[in-house]
C-alpha positions in Angstrom: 43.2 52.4 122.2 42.0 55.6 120.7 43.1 57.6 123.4 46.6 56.4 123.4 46.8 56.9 119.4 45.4 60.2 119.7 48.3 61.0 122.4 50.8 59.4 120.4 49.9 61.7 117.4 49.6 64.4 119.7 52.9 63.7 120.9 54.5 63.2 116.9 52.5 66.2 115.8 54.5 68.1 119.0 57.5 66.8 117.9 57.4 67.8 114.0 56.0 71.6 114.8 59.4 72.1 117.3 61.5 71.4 114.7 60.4 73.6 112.8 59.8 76.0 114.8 63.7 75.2 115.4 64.7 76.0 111.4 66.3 78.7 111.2 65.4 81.3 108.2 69.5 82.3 106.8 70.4 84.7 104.3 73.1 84.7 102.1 74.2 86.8 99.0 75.2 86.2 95.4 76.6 87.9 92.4 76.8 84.6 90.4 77.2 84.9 87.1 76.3 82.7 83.8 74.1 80.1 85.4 75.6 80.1 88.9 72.9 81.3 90.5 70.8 78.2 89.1 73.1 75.8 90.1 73.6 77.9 93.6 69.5 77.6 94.6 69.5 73.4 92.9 72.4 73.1 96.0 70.2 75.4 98.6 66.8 73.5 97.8 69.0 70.1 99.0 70.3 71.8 102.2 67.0 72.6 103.0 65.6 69.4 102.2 68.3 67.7 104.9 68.4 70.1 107.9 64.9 72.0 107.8 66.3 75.6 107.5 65.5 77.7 104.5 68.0 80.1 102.9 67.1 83.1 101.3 69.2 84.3 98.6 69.9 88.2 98.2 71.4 89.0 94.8 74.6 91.1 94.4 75.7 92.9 91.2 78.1 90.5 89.1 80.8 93.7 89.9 83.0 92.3 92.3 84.1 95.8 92.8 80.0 96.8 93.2 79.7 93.5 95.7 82.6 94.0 98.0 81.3 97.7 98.7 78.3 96.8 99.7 79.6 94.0 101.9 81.6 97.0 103.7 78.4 99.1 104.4 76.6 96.0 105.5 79.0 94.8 107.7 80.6 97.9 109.0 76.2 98.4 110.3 76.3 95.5 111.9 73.4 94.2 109.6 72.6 90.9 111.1 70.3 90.3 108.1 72.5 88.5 106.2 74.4 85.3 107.8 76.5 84.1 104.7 78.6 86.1 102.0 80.1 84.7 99.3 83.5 85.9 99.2 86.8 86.6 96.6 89.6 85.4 97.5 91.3 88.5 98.0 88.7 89.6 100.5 89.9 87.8 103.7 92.5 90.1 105.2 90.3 93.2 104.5 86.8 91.9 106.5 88.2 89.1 109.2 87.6 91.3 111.7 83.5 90.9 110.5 83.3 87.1 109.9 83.2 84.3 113.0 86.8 82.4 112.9 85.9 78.9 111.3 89.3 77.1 112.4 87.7 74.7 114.6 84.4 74.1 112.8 86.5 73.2 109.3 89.0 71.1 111.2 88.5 67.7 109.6 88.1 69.1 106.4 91.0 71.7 105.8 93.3 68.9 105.0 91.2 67.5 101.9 91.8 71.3 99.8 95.3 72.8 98.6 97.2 74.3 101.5 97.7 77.6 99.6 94.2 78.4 99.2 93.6 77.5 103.1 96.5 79.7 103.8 94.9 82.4 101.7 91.8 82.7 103.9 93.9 82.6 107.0 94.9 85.7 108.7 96.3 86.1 111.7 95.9 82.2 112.5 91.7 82.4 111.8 90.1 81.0 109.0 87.6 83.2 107.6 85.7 81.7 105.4 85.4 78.2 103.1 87.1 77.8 99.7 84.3 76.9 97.6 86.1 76.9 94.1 89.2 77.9 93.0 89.8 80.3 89.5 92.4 81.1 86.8 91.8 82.4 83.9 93.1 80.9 80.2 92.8 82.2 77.0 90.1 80.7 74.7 90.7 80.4 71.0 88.5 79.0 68.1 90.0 75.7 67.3 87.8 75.7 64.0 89.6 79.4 62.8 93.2 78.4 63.7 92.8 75.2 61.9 91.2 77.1 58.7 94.2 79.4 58.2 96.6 77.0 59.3 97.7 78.7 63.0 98.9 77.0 65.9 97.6 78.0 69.2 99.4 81.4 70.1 102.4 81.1 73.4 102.9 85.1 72.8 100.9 88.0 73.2 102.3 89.2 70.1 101.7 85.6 68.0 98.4 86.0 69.5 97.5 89.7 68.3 98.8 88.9 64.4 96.6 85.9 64.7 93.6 87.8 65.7 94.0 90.3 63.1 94.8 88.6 60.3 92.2 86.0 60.9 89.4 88.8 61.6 90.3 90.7 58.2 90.1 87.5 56.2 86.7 86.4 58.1 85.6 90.0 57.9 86.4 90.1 53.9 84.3 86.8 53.7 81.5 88.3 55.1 81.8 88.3 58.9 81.4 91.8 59.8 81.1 91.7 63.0 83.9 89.5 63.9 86.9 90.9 66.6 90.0 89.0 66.9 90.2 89.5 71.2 87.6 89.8 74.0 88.9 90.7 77.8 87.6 92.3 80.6 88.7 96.2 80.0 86.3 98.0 82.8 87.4 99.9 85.2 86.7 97.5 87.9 88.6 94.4 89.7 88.7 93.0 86.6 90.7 94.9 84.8 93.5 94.5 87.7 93.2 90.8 87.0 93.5 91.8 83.3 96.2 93.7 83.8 98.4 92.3 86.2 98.8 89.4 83.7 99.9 91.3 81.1 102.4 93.4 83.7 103.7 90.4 85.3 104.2 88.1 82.1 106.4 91.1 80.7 108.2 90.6 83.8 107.1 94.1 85.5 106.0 92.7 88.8 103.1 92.3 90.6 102.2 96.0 91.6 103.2 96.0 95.2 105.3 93.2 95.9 105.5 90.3 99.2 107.8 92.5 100.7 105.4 95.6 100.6 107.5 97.6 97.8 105.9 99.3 95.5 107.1 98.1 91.8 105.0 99.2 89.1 106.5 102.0 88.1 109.1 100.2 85.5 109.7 100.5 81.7 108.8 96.5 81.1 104.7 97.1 82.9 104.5 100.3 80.7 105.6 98.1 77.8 102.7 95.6 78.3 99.9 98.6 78.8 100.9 100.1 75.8 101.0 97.2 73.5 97.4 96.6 75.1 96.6 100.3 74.0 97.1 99.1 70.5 94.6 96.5 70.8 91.6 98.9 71.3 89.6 99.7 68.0 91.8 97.1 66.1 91.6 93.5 67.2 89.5 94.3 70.1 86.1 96.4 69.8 86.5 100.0 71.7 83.7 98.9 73.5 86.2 96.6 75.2 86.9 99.2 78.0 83.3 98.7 78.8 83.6 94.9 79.2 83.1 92.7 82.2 83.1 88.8 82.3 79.5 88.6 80.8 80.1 91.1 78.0 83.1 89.7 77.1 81.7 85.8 77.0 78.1 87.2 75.1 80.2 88.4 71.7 82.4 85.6 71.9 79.4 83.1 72.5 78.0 84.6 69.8 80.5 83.3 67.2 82.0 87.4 67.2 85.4 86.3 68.6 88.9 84.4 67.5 90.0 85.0 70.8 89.2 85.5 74.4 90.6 85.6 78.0 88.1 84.9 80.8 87.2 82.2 83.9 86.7 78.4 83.8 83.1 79.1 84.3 82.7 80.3 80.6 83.8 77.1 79.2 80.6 74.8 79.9 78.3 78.0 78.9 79.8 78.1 75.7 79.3 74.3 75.2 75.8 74.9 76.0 72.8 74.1 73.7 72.1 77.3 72.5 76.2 78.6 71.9 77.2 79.5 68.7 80.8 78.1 69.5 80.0 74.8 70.8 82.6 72.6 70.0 84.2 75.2 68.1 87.0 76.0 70.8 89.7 75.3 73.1 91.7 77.0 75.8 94.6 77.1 76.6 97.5 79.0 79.3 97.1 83.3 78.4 100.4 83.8 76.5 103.6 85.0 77.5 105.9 88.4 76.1 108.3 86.1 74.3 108.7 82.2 73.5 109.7 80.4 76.5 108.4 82.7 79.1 106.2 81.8 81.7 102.6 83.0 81.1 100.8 84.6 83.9 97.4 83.9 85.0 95.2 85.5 87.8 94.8 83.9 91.4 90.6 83.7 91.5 88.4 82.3 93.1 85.0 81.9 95.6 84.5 80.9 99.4 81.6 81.3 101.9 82.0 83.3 105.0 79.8 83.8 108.3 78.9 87.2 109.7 79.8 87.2 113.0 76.2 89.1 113.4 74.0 85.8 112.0 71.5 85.4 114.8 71.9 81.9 113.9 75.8 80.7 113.6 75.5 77.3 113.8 72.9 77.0 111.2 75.3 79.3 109.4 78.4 77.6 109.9 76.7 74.1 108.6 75.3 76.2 105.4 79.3 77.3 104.9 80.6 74.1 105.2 78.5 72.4 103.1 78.5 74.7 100.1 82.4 74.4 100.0 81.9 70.5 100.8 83.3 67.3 98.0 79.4 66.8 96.8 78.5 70.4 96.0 82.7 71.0 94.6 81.8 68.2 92.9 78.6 69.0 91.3 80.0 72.6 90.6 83.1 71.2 88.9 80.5 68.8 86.9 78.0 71.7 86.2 79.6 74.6 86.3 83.5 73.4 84.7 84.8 75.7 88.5 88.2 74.5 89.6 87.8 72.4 92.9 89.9 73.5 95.9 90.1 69.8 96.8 92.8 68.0 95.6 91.2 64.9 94.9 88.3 66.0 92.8 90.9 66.3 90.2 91.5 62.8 89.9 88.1 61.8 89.9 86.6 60.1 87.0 83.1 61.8 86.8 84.2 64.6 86.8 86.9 63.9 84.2 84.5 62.6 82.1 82.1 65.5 82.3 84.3 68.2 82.9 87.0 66.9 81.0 89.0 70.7 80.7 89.3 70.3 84.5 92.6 68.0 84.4 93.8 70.2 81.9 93.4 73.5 83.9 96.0 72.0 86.5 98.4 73.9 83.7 96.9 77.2 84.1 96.4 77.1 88.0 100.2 76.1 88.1 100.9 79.5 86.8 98.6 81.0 88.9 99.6 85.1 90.4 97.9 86.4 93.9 96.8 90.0 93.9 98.5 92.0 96.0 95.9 92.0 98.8 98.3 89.9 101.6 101.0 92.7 101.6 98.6 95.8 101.3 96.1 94.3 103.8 92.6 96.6 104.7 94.4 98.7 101.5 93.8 96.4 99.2 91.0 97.9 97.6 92.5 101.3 97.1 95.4 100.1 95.5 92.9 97.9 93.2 91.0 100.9 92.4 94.3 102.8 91.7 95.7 100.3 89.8 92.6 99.6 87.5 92.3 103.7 87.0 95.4 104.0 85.2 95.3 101.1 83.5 92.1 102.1 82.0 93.6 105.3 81.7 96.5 104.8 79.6 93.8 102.1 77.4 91.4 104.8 76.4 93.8 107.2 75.2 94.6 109.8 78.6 97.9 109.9 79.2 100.7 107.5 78.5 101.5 104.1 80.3 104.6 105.8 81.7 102.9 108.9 82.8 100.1 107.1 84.4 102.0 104.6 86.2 104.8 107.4 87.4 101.1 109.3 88.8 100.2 105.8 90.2 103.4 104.9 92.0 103.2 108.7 93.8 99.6 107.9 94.4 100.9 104.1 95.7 103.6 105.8 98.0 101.1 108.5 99.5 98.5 105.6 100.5 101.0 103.4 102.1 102.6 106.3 104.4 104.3 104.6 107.3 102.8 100.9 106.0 100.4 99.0 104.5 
């Protein structure tokens, strides 16, 4: 009787070491910002829990532009120490060629998330990586300020600036020094050429280099837009705007220092949070438009998960990928996080509604939603990015006009494409 116990627990005790000795150890990275990474390791600790394998999280700079260049050393090395990136959504045509094609491992689940955000991490008939949660940015506005002085919520960019500044002299006059009328993201970074490209393509000045592959942002109606932007710096928004990324921009306007600001979904539950000066204080609401009736512009974001195609362990990989950009962990993020689901049917569901309730209402926003030009400028994406974003920042701080720099830009444009993007 003993003997066959001991065996048997012999036998058990065999059993639990190989599976463990099976787990496999994964890396991925993150640049989360706000409390993503929190919510990002709550999500890890469950996959764990289920499967056995531990995942070690390397942190990334919140700079998409800082992330995506180390991704490009790493990955053009062969670095088999990392098995899953994190990736924006413009990133897919650029690194495909790194990242293990995911079509047939995602099969019964590509049907469950908007087709256009599939298609988006689809090139050349291989899906290369997960959505995890979609993005578009709105414009966030202190309900409690507009209703003091009597203003509606702003559908111009021009409403919107003589809002901001007559509401931050009056505040100012009353005693709050430090408040600004707008917060964006003015950096020279990708942020800016989200920024930017709003402001360009609501004045009806394109979308920097078009489906087709033209080149279009050398026209009087995107100098227009920079330049009114110009005007903003050092009057309704601090000159330390040009300095801003998301975080900066969300800290002064979580800090009551703010009538206005544009940024992601993400800074929505952060500044409902416990310690926000502006809880229940604000709204938001589609970016505005250059004249009534226009169609605002607001842009294309958003996350997904990837696989190296040098993980020593894919499969383990593969499952890690699919369940971060599964319905429970959307879910939870949407809940958590206020992130735009890439499944359709979180939308309609009534926790999240109830939790999350400026999730619905972001349909509005997403509707209006403008891709980068990374499809048509392919591996080039990032150059024209970093082209773009130069002159825009450019023309903001004071060197050179909107029409010189973009004139400079197009020639610089035209010189990178050569024969083709």
């Amino acid at each position: 009787m003993f003997h066959s116990a001991l065996r048997a627990g012999l036998f058990a005790g065999a059993v639990f070491s190989a599976s463990f000795a099976m787990a496999a150890e994964l890396a991925m990275v993150s640049g989360d910002t706000g409390n993503g990474l929190a919510f990002l390791q709550s999500q890890l600790k469950k996959f764990e829990a289920d499967t056995g394998n531990t995942v070690k999280v390397v942190p990334m700079p919140s700079s998409t532009t800082d992330q995506f260049g180390q991704y490009r050393l790493w990955l053009a090395a062969g670095n088999a120490d990392i098995d899953v990136y994190q990736t924006d959504v413009i990133w897919a045509p650029q690194l495909a060629d790194q990242f293990l094609d995911l079509t047939d491992a995602a099969k019964d689940v590509v049907k469950d998330h908007f087709p256009s955000i599939i298609e988006s991490q689809t090139t050349n008939g291989k899906l290369v990586a997960i959505p995890a949660f979609t993005d578009a940015p709105a414009l966030y506005y202190r309900k409690d300020l507009l209703e003091k002085y009597g203003k509606p919520v702003p559908k111009t960019w021009e409403e919107m600036a003589a809002t901001a500044k007559e509401i931050q002299d009056k505040e100012r006059a009353a005693g709050a020094k430090d408040l600004w009328g707008l917060v964006f993201q003015g950096n020279a970074y990708e942020g800016l050429t989200c920024n930017a490209l709003e402001w360009v393509k609501s004045f009806g000045g394109g979308q920097i280099v078009e489906a087709n592959g033209d080149i279009s942002i050398n026209n009087e109606k995107a100098a227009k837009a920079l330049e009114m932007v110009k005007g903003w710096v050092g009057t309704i928004s601090p000159p330390g705007v040009l300095a801003y990324q998301e975080e900066e921009a969300r800290g002064v306007w979580q800090t009551g220092n703010a009538v206005f600001m544009r940024n992601w979904p993400y800074a929505y539950a952060l500044g409902n949070g416990a310690d926000s000066a502006v809880k229940d204080k604000f709204g938001v609401a589609p970016l505005p438009a250059a004249t009534a009736g226009d169609k605002p512009a607001a842009t294309l974001g958003g996350w997904n998960v990837a696989v190296s195609k040098y993980s020593k362990h894919p499969e383990e990989a593969i499952k890690l990928a699919l369940y971060l950009g599964s319905k429970e962990v959307q879910k939870q993020r949407a809940i958590d996080q206020t992130n735009l689901p890439t499944i359709v049917s979180l939308y309609d569901d009534a926790d999240v509604a109830k939790a999350a309730p400026i999730i619905p209402q972001w349909k509005e926003v997403f509707m209006n939603a403008v891709p980068r030009p990374s499809a048509p400028t392919k591996v080039k994406y990032n150059e024209v990015s970093s082209l773009f974003w130069s002159a825009v920042h450019d023309t903001l701080s004071g060197n050179g006009t909107a029409a010189e720099n973009l004139e400079m830009l197009e020639a610089k444009l035209t010189d990178l494409k050569g024969a083709g993007w």
